[in-house]
C-alpha positions as CSV (number, residue, x, y, z in Angstrom):
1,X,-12.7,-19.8,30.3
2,X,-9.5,-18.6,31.6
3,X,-8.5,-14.7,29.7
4,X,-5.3,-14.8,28.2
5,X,-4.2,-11.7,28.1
6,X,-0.6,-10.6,28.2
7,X,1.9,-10.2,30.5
8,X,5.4,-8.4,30.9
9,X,8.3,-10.6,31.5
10,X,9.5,-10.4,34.8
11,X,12.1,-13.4,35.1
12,X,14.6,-12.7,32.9
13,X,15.9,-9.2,31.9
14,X,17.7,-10.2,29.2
15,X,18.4,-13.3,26.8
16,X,20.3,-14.4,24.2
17,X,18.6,-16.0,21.3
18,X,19.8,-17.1,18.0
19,X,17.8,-15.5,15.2
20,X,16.5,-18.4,12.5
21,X,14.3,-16.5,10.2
22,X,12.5,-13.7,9.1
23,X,8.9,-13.3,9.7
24,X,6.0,-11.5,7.1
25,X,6.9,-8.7,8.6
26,X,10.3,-8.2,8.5
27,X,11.0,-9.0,11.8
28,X,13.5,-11.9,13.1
29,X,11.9,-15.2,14.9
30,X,14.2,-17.7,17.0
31,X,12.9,-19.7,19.8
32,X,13.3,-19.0,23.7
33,X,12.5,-22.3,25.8
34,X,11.2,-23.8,22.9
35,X,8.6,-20.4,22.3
36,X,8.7,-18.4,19.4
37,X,9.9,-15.0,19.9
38,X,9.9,-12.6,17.8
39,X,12.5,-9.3,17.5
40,X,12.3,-6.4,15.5
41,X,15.6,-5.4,13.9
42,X,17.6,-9.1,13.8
43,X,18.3,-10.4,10.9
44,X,18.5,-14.5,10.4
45,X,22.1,-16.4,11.1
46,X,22.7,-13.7,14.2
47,X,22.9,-14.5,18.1
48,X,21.5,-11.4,19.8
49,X,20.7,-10.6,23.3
50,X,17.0,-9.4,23.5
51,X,15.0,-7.8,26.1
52,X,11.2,-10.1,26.4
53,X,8.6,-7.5,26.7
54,X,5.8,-9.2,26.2
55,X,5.1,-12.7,28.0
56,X,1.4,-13.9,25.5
57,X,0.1,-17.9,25.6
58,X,1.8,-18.7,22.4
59,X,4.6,-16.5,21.4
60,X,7.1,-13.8,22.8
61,X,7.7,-10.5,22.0
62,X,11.1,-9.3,22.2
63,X,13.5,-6.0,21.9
64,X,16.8,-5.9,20.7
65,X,19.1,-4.8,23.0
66,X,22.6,-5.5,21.2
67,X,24.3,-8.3,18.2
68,X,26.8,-10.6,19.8
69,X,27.4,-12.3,16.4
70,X,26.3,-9.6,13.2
71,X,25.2,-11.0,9.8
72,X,27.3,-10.4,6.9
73,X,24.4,-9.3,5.1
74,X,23.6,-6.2,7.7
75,X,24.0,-2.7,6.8
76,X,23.6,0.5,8.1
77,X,20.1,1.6,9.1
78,X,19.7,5.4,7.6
79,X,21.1,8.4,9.9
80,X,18.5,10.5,11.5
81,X,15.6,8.2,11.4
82,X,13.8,6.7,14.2
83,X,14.3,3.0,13.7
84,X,10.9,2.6,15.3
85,X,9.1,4.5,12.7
86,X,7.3,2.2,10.1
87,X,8.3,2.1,6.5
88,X,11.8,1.2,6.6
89,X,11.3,-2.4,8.8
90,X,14.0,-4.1,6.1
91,X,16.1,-1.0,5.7
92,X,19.0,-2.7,7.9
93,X,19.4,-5.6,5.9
94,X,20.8,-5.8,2.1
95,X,18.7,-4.6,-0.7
96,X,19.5,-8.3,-2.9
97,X,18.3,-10.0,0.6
98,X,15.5,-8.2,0.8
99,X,14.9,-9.6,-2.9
100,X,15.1,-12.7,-1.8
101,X,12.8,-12.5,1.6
102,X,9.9,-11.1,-0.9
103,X,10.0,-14.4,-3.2
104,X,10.3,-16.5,-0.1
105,X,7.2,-14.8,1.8
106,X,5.3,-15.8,-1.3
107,X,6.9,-19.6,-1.1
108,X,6.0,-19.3,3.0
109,X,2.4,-18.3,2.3
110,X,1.6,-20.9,-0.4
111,X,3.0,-24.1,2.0
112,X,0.7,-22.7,4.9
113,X,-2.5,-22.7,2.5
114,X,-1.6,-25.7,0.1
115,X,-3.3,-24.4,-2.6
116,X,-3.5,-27.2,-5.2
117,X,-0.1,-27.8,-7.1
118,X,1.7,-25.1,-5.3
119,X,4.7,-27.1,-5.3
120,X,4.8,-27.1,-8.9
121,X,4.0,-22.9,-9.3
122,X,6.9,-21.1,-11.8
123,X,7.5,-17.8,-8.8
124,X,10.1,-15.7,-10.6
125,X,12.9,-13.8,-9.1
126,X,11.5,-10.4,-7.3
127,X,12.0,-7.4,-10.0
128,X,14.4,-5.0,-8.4
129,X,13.1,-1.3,-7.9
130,X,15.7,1.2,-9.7
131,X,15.4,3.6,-6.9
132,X,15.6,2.0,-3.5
133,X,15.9,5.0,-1.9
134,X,13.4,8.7,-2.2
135,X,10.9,6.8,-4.9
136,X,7.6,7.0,-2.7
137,X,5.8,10.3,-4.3
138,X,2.7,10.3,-1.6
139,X,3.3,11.3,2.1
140,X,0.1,11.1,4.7
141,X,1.5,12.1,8.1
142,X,-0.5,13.1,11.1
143,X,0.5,16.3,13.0
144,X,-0.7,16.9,16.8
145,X,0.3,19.7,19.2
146,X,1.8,18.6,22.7
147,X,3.0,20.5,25.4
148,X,3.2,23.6,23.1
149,X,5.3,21.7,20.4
150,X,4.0,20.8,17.0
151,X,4.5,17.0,15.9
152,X,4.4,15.9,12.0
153,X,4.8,12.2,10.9
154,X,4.0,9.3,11.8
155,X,2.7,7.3,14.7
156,X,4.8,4.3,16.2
157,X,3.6,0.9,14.7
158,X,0.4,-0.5,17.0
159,X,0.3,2.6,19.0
160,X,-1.0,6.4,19.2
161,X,2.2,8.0,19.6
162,X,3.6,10.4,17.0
163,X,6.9,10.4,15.7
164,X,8.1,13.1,14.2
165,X,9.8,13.3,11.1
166,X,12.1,16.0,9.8
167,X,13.3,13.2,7.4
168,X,12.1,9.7,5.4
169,X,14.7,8.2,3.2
170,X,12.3,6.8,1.3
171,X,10.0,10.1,0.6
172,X,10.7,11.9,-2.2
173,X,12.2,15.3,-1.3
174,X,10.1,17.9,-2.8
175,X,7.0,16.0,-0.8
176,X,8.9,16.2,1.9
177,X,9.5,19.4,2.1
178,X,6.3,20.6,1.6
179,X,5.1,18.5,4.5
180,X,7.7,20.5,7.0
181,X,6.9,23.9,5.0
182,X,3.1,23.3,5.7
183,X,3.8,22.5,9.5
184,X,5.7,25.7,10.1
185,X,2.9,27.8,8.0
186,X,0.6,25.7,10.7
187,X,2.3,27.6,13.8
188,X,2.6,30.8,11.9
189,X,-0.9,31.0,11.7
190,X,-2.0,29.3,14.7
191,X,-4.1,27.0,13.0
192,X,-6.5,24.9,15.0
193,X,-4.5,21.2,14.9
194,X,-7.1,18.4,16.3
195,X,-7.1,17.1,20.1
196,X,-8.2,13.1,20.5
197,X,-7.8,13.5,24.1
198,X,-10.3,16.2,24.3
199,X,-12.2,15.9,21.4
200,X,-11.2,19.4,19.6
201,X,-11.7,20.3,15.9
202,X,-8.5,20.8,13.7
203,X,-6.4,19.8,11.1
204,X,-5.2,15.9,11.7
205,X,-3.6,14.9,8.8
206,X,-1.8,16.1,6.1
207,X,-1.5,14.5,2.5
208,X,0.7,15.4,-0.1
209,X,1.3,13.8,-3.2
210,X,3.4,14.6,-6.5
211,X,3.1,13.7,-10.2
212,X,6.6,12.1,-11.2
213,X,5.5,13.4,-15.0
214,X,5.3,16.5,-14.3
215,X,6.2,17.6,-10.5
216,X,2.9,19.4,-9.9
217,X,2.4,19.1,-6.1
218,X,-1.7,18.5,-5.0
219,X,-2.1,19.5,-1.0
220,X,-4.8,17.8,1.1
221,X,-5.9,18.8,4.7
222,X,-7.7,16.3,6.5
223,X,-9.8,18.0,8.9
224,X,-11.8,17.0,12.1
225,X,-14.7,19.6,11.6
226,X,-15.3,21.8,8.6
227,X,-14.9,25.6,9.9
228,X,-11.4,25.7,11.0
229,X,-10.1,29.2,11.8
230,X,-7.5,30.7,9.2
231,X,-7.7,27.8,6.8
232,X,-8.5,29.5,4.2
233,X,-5.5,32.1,4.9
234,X,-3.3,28.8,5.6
235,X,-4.7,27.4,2.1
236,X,-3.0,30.6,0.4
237,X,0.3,30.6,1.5
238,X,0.7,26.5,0.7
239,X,0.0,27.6,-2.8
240,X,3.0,29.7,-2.9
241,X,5.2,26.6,-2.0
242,X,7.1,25.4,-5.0
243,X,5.1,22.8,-6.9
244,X,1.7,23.0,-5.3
245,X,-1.2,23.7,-7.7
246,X,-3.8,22.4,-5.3
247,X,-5.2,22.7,-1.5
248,X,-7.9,21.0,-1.0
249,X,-10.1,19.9,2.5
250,X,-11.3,16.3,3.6
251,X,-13.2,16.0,6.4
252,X,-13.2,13.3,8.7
253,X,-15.0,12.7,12.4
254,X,-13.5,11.0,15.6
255,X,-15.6,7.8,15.0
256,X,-14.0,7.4,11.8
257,X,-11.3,5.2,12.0
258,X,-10.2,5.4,9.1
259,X,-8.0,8.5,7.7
260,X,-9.7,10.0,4.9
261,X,-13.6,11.0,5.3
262,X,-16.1,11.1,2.9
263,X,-16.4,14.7,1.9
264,X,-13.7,16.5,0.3
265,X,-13.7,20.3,-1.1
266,X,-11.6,22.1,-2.8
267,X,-9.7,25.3,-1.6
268,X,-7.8,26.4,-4.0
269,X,-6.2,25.7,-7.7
270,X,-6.5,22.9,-9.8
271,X,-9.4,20.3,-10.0
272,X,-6.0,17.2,-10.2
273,X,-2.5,16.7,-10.9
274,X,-1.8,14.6,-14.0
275,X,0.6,11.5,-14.2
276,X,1.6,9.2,-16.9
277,X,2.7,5.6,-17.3
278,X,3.4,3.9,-20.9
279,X,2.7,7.1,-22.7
280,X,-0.8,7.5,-21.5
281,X,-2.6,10.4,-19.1
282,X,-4.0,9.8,-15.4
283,X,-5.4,12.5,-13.9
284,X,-5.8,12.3,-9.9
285,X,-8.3,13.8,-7.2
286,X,-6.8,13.4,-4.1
287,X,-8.7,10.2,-3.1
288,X,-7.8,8.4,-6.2
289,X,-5.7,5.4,-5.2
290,X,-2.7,5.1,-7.4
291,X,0.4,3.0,-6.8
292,X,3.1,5.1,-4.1
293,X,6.0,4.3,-6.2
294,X,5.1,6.2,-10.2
295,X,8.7,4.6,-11.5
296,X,7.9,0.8,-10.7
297,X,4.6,0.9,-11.6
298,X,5.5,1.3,-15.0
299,X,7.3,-2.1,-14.7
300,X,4.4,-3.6,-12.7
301,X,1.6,-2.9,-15.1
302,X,3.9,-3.9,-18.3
303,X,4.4,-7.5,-16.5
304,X,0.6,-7.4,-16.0
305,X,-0.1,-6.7,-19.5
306,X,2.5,-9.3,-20.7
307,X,0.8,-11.8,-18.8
308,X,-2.7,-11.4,-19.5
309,X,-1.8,-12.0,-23.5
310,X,-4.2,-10.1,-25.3
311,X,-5.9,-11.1,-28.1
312,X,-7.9,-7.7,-30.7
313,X,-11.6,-10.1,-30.5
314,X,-11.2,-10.2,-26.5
315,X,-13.6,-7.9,-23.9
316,X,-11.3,-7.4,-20.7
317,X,-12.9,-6.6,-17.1
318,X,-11.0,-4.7,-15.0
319,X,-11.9,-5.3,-12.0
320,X,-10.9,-3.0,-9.0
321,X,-10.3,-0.5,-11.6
322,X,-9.5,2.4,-9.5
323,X,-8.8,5.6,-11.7
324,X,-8.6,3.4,-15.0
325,X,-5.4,2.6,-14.8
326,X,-5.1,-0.8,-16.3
327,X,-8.1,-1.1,-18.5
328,X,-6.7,2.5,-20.5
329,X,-3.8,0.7,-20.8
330,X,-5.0,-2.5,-22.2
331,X,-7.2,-0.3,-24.3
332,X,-5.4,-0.6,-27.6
333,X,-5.1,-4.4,-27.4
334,X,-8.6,-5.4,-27.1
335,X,-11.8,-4.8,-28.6
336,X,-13.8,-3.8,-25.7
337,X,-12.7,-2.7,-21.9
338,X,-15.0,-2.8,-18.9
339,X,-14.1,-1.3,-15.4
340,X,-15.5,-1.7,-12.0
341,X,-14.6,0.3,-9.4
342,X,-16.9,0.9,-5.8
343,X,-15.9,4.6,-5.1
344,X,-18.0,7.0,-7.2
345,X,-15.1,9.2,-6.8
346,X,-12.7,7.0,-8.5
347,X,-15.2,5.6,-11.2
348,X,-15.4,9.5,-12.7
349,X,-11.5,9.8,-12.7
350,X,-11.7,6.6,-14.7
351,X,-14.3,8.3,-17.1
352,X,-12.3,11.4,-17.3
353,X,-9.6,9.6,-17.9
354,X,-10.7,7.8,-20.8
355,X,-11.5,11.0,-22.6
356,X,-7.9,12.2,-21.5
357,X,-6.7,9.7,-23.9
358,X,-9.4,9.9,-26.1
359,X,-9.9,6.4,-25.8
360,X,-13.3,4.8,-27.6
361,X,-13.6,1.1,-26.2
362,X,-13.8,1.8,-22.4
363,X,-16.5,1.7,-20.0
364,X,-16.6,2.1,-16.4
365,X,-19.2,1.2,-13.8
366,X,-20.0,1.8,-10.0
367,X,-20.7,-1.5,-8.0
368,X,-19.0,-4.1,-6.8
369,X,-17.9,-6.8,-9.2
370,X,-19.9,-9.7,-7.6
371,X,-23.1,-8.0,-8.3
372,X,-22.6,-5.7,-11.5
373,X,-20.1,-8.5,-13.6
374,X,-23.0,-11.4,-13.6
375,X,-25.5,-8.5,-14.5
376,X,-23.2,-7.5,-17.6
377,X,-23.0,-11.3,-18.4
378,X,-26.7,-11.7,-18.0
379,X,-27.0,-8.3,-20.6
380,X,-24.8,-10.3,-23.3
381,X,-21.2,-9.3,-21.8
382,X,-18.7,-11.8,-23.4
383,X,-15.6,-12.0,-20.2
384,X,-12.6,-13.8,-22.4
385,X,-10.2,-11.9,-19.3
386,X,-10.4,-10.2,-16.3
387,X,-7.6,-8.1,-14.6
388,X,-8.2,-7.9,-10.8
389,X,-5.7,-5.4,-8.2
390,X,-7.4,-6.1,-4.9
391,X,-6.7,-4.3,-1.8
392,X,-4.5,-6.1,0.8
393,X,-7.6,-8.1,2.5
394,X,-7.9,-10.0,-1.0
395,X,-11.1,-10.5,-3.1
396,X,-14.1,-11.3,-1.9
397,X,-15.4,-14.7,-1.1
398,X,-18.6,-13.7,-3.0
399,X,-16.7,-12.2,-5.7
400,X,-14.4,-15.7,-6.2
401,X,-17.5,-17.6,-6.2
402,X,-18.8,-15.1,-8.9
403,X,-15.5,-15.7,-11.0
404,X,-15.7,-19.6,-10.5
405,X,-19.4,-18.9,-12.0
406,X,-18.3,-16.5,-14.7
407,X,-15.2,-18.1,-15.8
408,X,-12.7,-15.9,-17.7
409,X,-10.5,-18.3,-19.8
410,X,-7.3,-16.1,-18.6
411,X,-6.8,-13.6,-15.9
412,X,-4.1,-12.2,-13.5
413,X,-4.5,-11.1,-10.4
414,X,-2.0,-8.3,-8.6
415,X,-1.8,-8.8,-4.9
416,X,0.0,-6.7,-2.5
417,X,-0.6,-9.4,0.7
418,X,1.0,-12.9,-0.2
419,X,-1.5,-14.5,3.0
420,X,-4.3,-13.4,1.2
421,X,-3.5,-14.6,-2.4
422,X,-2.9,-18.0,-1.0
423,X,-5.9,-17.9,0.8
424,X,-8.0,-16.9,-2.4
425,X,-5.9,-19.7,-4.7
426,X,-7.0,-22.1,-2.7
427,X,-10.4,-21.4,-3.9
428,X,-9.7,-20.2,-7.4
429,X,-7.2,-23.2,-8.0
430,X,-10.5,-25.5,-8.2
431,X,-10.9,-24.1,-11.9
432,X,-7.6,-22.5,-12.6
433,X,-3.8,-23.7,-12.8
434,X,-1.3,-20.9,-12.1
435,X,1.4,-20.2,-14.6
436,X,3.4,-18.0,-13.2
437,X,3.8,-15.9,-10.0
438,X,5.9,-12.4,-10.8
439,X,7.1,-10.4,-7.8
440,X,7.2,-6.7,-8.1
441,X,9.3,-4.9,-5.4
442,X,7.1,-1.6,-5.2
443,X,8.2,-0.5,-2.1
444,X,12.3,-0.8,-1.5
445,X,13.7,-1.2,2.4
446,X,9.8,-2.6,3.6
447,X,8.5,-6.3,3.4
448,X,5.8,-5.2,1.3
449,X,5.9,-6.4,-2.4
450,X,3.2,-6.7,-5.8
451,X,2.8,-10.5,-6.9
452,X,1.4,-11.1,-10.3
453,X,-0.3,-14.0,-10.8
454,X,-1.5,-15.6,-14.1
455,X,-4.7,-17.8,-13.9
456,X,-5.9,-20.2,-16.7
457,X,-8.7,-21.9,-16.9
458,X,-8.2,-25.5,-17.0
459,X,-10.2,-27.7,-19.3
């Protein structure tokens, strides 16, 4: 079989091509001797002359070089940012356009998967995020040391090299600056930072996150290792930064690809930081996932609620329950709440959490939901609705033939990957219509965006 691997373009060095779309990921697609091309930065409507850098069987890749003919609907992309960085891939084109792309990614992905009726789904407008600009309150960023110079921020999409980042328009500020105040504290006290290339224990990322209720500041040091020289000493001065109440230590390996590892220990200061959303307490460990943008998410969950239509007689399952979140939310509209959540860390936070808010009808399990949701049935559980925020591969087959099994009469499902809902309502649409489809604009100037979808069982 022949390999097809790819191949840098050597015929042409540059060619113009006339930009007809936007793809899932921001980026714009035209056609180059009837191949799909695709070029970060254009925008749709605009003839641009493009550098190919990558020849592959089915598709081009291409690099914008310069805009013969601009769209009307292009503005400025923000001063002192590397336009390469990730996170801002839509922050060149208009914020009511990128409104508009995030309903029609949602329109794209149900005519590639057909669920049935799609044609016929109610998708709303996209919900407008009141700060486009500063609203993310979480900032992860890897550091490395080359050549002598220390590097904080983030690494180039699809490679390993670091950009770094004195600025992030879409960072809050105070996180911000505690990520550059922690770097310099770094070189003042010759902290160990970690070495891929030759395999050398140190700090490799750092994560800081803030509570938008009440500005306390919670510190994270991902570590390769556990015994890092001067942590501890490092771990003192971050507490004197303004805001932080908290350092704590996660500890990772080199064959973990993901960022966070397993263990984490406390340095210093508080056990969490505490937010709040519709008048009710959250308190967070630092592996607790909660939404990146505290402002919207008060919007998002209120459409969620809205949706599901609660009923005083109903038991809800919240499934992918996180910290609690939605199920203490819900609390006070049903008569019984049930969570399930597969990190043990998470699945305390929820418990905690429920006696934050001294909340009486909540329960949470460990497990996943295809296994521990037709054990609860099987022990008597009534499921009138279910409430599921998967992460962006989707749910489960297992867990949609579980539902199909179970059969909630109502549910809504949050997705943050329109490809993945469409694949899953292909399935789920065999015993469900779909209302409504919401859209959610969590995360202003990328092409990321919350659908909420409401399910009904059809008779």
């Amino acid at each position: 079989m022949k390999n097809f691997k790819h191949q840098t373009h050597q015929k042409e060095k540059n060619v113009i091509v006339t930009i007809k779309r936007l793809g899932i990921n921001g980026e714009g697609i035209g056609y180059y001797k009837k191949k799909i091309i695709f070029i970060p930065g254009a925008l749709p409507g605009e003839v641009v002359v493009v550098k190919i850098v990558k020849d592959y069987p089915h598709y081009l890749q291409g690099e914008l070089v310069r805009i013969k003919e601009k769209s009307p609907d292009r503005v400025k992309f923000p001063k002192d940012v590397n336009p390469e960085i990730g996170g801002l891939e839509l922050a060149h084109l208009a914020y009511d356009k990128q409104l508009e792309f995030k309903k029609d990614n949602v329109v794209e992905a149900l005519k590639k998967y057909h669920p049935r009726g799609y044609a016929k789904y109610k998708i709303k407008n996209t919900i407008p995020a009141p700060d486009q600009w500063h609203y993310r309150n979480k900032a992860q960023y890897q550091i490395e040391r080359e050549r002598g110079k220390t590097k904080l921020g983030l690494f180039a999409p699809n490679s390993h090299r670091l950009i770094d980042l004195p600025t992030m328009p879409t960072q809050n500020k105070d996180t911000q600056k505690t990520e550059r105040a922690i770097k310099d504290l770094i070189d003042k006290f010759h902290v160990f930072i970690a070495d891929p290339r030759k395999h050398l224990d140190g700090i490799k990322t750092i994560a800081v996150r803030q509570s938008e209720a009440t500005g306390e500041i919670q510190v994270t040091l991902i570590t390769v290792g556990h015994k890092i020289k001067n942590l501890i000493p490092l771990a003192k001065e971050i507490m004197k930064l303004p805001n932080v109440v908290s350092v704590y230590q996660n500890e990772t390996d080199w064959n973990n690809p993901q960022v966070w590892g397993n263990k984490t220990e406390k340095l210093l200061g508080k056990n969490q930081i505490t937010e709040e959303i519709l008048d009710k307490k959250f308190a967070l460990s630092p592996r607790a996932f909660f939404q990146l943008n505290p402002v919207q998410t008060t919007t998002l969950y209120s459409e969620a609620l809205k949706l599901l239509d609660l009923t005083p007689d109903q038991t809800l399952i919240d499934a992918y329950s996180g910290v609690g979140t939605l199920g203490i939310l819900a609390a006070d509209r049903v008569k019984q709440v049930v969570g399930i959540e597969t990190i043990p860390e998470a699945v305390r936070d929820a418990k905690h959490n429920v006696e934050l808010n001294h909340i009486k009808n909540a329960d949470y399990f460990q497990g996943s939901v295809e296994k521990v949701l037709p054990q609860l049935q099987k022990g008597g559980l009534t499921v009138d609705a279910l409430i599921v925020d998967p992460p962006r591969t989707g749910l489960a087959k297992s867990l949609i033939k579980t539902l199909l099994q179970v059969k909630p009469k109502t549910f809504v499902y949050i997705s943050c990957n329109p490809s993945t809902l469409a694949q899953d309502l292909v399935l789920l649409s065999e015993a469900y219509d779909v209302r409504v489809i919401e859209n959610v604009d969590m995360l202003p100037q990328t092409p990321r965006c919350e659908c909420i979808v409401k399910l009904t069982l059809r008779n």
